[in-house]
C-alpha positions in Angstrom: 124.8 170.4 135.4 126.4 169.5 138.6 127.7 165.7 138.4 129.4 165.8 142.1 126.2 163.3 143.8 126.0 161.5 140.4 126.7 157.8 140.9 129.2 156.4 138.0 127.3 153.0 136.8 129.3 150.1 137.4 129.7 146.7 136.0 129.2 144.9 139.1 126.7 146.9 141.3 126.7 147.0 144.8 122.7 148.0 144.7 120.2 145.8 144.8 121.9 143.5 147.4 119.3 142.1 149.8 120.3 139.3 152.3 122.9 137.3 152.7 121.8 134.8 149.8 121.9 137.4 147.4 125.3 138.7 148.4 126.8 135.7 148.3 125.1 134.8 144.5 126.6 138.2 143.4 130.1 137.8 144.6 130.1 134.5 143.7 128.8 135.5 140.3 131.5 138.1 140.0 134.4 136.4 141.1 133.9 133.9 138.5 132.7 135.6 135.5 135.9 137.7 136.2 138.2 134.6 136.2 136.7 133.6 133.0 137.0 137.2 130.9 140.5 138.2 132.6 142.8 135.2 131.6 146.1 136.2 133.8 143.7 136.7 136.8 141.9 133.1 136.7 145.0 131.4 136.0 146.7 133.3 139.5 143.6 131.8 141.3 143.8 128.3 139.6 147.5 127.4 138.7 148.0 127.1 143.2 145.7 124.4 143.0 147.0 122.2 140.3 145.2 123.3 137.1 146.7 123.7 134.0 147.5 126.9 131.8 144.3 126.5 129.9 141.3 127.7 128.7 139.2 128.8 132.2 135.4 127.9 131.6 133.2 128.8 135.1 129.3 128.0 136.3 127.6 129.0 138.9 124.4 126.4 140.7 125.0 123.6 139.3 122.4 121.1 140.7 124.3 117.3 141.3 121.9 114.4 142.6 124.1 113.0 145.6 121.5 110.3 146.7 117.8 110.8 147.1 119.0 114.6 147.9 120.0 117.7 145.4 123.1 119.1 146.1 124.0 122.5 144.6 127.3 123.9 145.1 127.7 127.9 144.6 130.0 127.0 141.6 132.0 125.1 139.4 135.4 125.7 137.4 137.1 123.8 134.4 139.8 124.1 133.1 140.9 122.8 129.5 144.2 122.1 128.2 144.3 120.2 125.1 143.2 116.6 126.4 143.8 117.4 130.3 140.7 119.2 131.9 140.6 120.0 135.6 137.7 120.4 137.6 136.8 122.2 140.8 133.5 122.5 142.7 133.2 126.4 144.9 131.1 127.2 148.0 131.6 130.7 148.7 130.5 132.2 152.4 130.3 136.0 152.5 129.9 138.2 155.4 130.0 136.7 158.9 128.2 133.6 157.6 131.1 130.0 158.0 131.8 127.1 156.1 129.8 123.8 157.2 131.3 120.7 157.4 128.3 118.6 156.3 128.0 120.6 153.4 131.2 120.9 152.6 131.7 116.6 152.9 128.4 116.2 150.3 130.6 118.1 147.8 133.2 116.0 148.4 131.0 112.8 147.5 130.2 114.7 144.7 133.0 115.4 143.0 135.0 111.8 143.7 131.2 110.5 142.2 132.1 112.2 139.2 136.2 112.5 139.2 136.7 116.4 139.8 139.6 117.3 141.1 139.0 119.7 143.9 136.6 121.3 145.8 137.3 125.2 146.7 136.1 127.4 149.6 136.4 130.9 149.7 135.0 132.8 153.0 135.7 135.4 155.5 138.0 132.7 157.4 141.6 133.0 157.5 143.7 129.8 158.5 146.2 130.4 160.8 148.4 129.2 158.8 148.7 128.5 154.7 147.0 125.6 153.4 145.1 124.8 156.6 141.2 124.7 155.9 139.4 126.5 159.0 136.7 123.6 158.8 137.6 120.2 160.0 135.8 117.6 157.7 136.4 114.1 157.4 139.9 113.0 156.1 138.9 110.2 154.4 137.0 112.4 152.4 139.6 114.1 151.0 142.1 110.8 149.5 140.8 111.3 145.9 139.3 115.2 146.1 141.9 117.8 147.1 139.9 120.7 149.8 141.2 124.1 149.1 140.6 127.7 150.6 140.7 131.1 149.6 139.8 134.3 152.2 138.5 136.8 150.3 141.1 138.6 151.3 143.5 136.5 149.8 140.9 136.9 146.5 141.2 140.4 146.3 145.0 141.2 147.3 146.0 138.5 144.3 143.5 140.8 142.1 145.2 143.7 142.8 148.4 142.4 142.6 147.4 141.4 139.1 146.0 144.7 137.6 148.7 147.1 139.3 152.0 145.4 139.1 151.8 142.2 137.8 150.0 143.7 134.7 146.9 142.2 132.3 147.5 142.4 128.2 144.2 143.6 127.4 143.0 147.4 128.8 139.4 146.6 128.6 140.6 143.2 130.5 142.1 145.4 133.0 139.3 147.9 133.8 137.2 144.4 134.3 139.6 143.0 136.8 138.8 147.0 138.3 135.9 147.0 138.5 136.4 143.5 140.5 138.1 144.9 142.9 135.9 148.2 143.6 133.6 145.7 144.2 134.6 143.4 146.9 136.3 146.4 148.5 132.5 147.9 149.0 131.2 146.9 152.5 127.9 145.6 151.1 130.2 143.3 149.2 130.4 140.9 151.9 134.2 140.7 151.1 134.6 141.7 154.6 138.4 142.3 156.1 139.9 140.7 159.0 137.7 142.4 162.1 137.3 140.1 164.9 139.9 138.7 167.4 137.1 135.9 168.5 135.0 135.3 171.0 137.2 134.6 173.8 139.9 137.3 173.6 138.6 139.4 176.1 138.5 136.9 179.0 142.1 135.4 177.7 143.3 139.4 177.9 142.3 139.6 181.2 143.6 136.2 182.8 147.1 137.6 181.2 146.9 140.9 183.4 145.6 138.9 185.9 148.6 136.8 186.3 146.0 133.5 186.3 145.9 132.4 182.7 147.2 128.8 182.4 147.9 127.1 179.1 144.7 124.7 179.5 141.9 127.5 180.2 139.2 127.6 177.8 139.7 130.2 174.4 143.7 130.1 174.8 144.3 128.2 171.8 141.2 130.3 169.8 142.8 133.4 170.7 146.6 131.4 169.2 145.3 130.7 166.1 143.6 134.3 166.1 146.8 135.7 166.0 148.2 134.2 163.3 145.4 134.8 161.6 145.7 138.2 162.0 149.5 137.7 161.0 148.3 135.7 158.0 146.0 139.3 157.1 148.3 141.9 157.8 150.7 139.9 155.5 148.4 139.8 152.4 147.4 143.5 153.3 151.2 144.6 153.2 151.7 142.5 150.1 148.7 144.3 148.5 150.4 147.3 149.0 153.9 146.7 147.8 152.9 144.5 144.5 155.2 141.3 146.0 154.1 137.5 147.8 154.5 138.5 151.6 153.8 135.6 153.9 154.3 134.8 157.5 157.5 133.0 159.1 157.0 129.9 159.9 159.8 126.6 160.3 159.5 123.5 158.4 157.7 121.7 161.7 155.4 124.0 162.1 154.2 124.3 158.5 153.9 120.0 158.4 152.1 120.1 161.9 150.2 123.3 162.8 149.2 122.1 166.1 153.2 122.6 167.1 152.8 126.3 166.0 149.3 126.4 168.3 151.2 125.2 171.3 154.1 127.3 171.3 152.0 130.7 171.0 149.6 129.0 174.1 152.9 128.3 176.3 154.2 131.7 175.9 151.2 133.6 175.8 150.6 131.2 179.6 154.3 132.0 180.6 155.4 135.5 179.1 151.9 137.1 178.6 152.8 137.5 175.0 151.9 136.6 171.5 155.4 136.6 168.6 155.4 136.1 165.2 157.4 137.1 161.8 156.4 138.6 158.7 158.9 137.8 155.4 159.3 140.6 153.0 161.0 139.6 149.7 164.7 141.7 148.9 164.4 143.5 152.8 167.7 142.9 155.2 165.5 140.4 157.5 162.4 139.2 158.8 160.1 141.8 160.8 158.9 140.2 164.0 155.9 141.3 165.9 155.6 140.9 169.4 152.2 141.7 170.9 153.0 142.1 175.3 149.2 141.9 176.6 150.8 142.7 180.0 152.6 145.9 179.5 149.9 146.7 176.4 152.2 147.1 173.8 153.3 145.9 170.4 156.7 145.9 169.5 157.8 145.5 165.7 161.9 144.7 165.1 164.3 143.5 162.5 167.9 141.7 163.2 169.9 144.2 160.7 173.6 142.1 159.7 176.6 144.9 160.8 179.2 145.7 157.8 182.6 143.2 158.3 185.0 146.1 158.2 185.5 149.6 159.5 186.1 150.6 163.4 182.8 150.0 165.9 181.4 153.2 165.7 182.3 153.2 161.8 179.7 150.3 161.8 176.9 152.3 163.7 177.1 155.3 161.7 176.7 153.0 158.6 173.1 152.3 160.5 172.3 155.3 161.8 173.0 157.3 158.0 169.9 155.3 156.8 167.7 155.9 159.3 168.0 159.7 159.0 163.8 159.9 158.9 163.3 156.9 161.0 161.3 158.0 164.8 164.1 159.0 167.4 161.9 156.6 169.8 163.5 154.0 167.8 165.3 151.5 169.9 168.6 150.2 168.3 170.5 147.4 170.3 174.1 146.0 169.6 174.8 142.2 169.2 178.7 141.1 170.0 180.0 138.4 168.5 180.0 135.7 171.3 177.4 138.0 173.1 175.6 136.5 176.0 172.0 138.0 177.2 171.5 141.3 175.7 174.2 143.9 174.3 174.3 147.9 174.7 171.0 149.7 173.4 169.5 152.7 173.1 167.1 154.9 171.4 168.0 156.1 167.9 168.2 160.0 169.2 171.1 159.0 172.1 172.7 156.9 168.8 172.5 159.9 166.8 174.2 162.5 168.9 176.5 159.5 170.4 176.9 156.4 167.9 179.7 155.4 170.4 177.2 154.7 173.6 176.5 151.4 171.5 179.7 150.8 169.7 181.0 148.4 172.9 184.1 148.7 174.5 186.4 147.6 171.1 187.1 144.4 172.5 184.6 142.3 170.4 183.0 143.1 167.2 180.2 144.0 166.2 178.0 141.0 164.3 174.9 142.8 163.8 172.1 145.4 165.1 168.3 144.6 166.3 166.4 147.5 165.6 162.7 147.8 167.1 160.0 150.0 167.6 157.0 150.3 170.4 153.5 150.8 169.8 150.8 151.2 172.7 148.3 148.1 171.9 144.5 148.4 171.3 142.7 146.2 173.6 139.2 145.6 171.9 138.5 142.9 170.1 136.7 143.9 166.6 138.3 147.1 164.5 138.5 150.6 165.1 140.1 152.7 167.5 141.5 151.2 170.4 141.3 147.8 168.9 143.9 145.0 168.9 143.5 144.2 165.2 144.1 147.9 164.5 147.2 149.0 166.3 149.4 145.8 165.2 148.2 146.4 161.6 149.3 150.3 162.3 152.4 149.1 163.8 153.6 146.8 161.0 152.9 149.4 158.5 155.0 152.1 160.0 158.1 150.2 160.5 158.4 148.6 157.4 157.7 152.4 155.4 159.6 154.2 158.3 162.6 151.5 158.9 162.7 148.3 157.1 162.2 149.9 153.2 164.7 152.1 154.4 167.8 150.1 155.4 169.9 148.5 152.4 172.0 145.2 153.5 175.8 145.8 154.0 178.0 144.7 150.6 181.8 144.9 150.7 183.1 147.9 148.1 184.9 145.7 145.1 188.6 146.2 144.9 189.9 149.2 142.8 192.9 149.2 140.5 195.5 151.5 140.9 196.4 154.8 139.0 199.9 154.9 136.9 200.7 157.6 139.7 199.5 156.0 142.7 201.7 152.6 141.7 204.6 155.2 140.7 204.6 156.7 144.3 204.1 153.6 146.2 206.8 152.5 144.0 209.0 155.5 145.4 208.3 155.0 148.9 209.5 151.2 148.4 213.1 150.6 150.8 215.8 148.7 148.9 215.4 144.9 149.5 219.0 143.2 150.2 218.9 140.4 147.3 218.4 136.6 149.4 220.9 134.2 149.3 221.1 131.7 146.3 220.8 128.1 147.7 223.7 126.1 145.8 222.6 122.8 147.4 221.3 120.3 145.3 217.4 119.4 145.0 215.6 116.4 143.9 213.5 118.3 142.2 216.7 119.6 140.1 216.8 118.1 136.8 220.0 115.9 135.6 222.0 118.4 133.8 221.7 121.0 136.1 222.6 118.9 139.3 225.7 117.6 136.9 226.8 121.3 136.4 
């Protein structure tokens, strides 16, 4: 019998699914029957929010009277550890479907009505930044009842960074957390990924070829916080892949007041035409930045590479250049000088190959470090596929971390070596005869008593 068009069953069917109500029920259904049976995996989900190591106990529909009204949120989570409990409410959106802040503010009445801790979101929304909610709801609202938010994204990167590297005890655990994750990966999930740059990016596009777009227009800021979002995916997406927590750069300012973080993407986006941001990749040699230009349609990946503190200039090149034996020769390598101003010598990695000397500098300073970068031509459309936005950065960040960053190992002085009984014996030979000094017969008051009688 041929078993090639046979469908394996699984434990959490993608069949059946009709509407958006019953996708959400099932994934919502899934995600926290999961959380319960896989113990490692619902404490990765929980333990960010505050909840103990404990027992994980889940519900979903659970009716609340808020009022004269019945309030029922998609779920609810407890935690149990010894005497502590913690307590969470869930409304989960799937597809294109959004959070709404009415709702979400009921729950909120609900759970400081009956002291839960937190109420948790999980959608198709990604923050532009960690730890921002992508609904605005009343802060008041929030004093007693922390508001979380999880993309499923987010949901499904920590499950596979679970099962695959971070490991699960039990086997039968682990082929549940599977089949978890063949799930939301399933386009009839609902899980959907990151496939929309927003409403106004076309329009904000064009003013930026245009020369016209000024930092007030309408959609600039949309379009800012669409980029980061997209930053914020491509991070989890890379993580996902390598089995380690990869987040986006961001300073101490920006992270306490998003809006800061907003406004400097608008200005330069108004000024330059181009959108910057930086990925951080645990154990690499630096942080990869991404620069989309909307005007000259590219998207430029780089990494500031420190130069090793010894050897000759070109010595220090070919240190760089030996790893990036399979690296693209359109690879553009630049030179910084210590006490550099405005840009050093560059260029691309095949000149540097046949030449490591055109970048080397003229021996007078020394070389601090390299920035090494590599241009993509940028989609312009503004959902997924080919020629889209979304699609060539994610292309672009993939292919210079596997082709450069993974690639380069940071500089480490070589420890000192002790010396053979023949190599001190021949150093020893090749000594000249040292004329004995002078003995000082003046007296010292740091000469003790007897010898300054003597």
């Amino acid at each position: 019998m041929a078993h090639e068009s046979w469908h394996e069953a699984r434990l959490i069917p993608t069949s059946g699914i009709n509407g958006a109500d019953e996708q959400e029920r099932r994934a919502t259904s899934a995600l926290l029957a999961v959380m319960t049976a896989v113990k490692e995996y619902g404490r990765s989900l929980t333990h960010r929010f505050g909840a103990p190591a404990g027992s994980v106990n889940t519900f979903i529909e659970v009716p609340f009277q808020l009022g004269e009204q019945t309030v029922i949120p998609d779920g609810l989570i407890e935690v149990k550890r010894g005497s502590r409990s913690w307590t969470a409410l869930v409304e989960v959106k799937t597809g294109q479907n959004e959070l709404a802040a009415t709702q979400l503010e009921n729950y909120l009445d609900v759970a400081r009505e009956h002291g839960f801790d937190a109420l948790i979101t999980i959608s198709n929304e990604i923050p532009p930044i960690a730890g921002q909610h992508p609904t605005k709801v009343d802060r008041r609202k929030t004093k007693k009842v922390a508001l979380h938010h999880l993309s499923w994204t987010q949901v499904l990167a920590e499950a596979v960074l679970q099962k695959e590297f971070r490991g699960v005890a039990d086997p039968d655990q682990a082929w549940i957390l599977g089949e978890l994750i063949r799930y939301l990966e399933h386009p009839r999930s609902g899980a959907m990924e990151f496939d929309d740059m927003g409403a106004t990016w076309v329009a904000v596009r064009e003013a930026v070829r245009a020369g016209t777009l000024r930092p007030s227009d309408k959609g600039v800021e949309a379009v800012a916080n669409r980029f980061d979002a997209l930053l914020r995916y491509a991070s989890l997406n890379l993580g996902r892949q390598l089995g380690t927590e990869v987040t986006p750069v961001l300073s101490r300012k920006e992270l306490a007041e998003p809006a800061l973080r907003t406004q400097s993407l608008v200005t330069t986006l108004a000024s330059s035409g181009t959108l910057s941001g930086g990925i951080r990749i645990p154990s690499t040699v630096g942080d990869v930045c991404v620069t989309a230009d909307l005007r000259a349609s590219t998207v430029t990946c780089w990494v500031e590479v420190d130069a090793p503190r010894e050897g000759r200039p070109t010595t220090r090149v070919n240190w760089l250049v030996r790893q990036l034996k399979n690296a693209p020769e359109e690879l553009r390598v630049e030179t910084r000088l210590m006490h550099q101003r405005g840009a050093g010598p560059a260029e691309l990695l095949r000149t540097v190959r046949e030449s490591p000397a055109s970048i080397a500098g003229d021996g007078t300073r020394e070389i601090k470090s390299f920035q090494v970068a590599l241009t993509r031509p940028m989609g312009t459309k503004r959902g997924r596929g080919r020629g889209s936005f979304i699609d060539s950065v994610l292309e672009a960040v993939d292919t210079f971390y596997a082709d450069v960053v993974q690639q380069i190992k940071a500089w480490s002085a070589a420890p000192p070596r002790l010396r053979t009984e023949a190599e001190a014996a021949e150093i020893a030979t090749e000594q000249p005869e040292v004329t004995p000094a002078l003995v000082s017969t003046a007296i010292s008051s740091q000469d003790d008593e007897r010898a300054a009688g003597d």
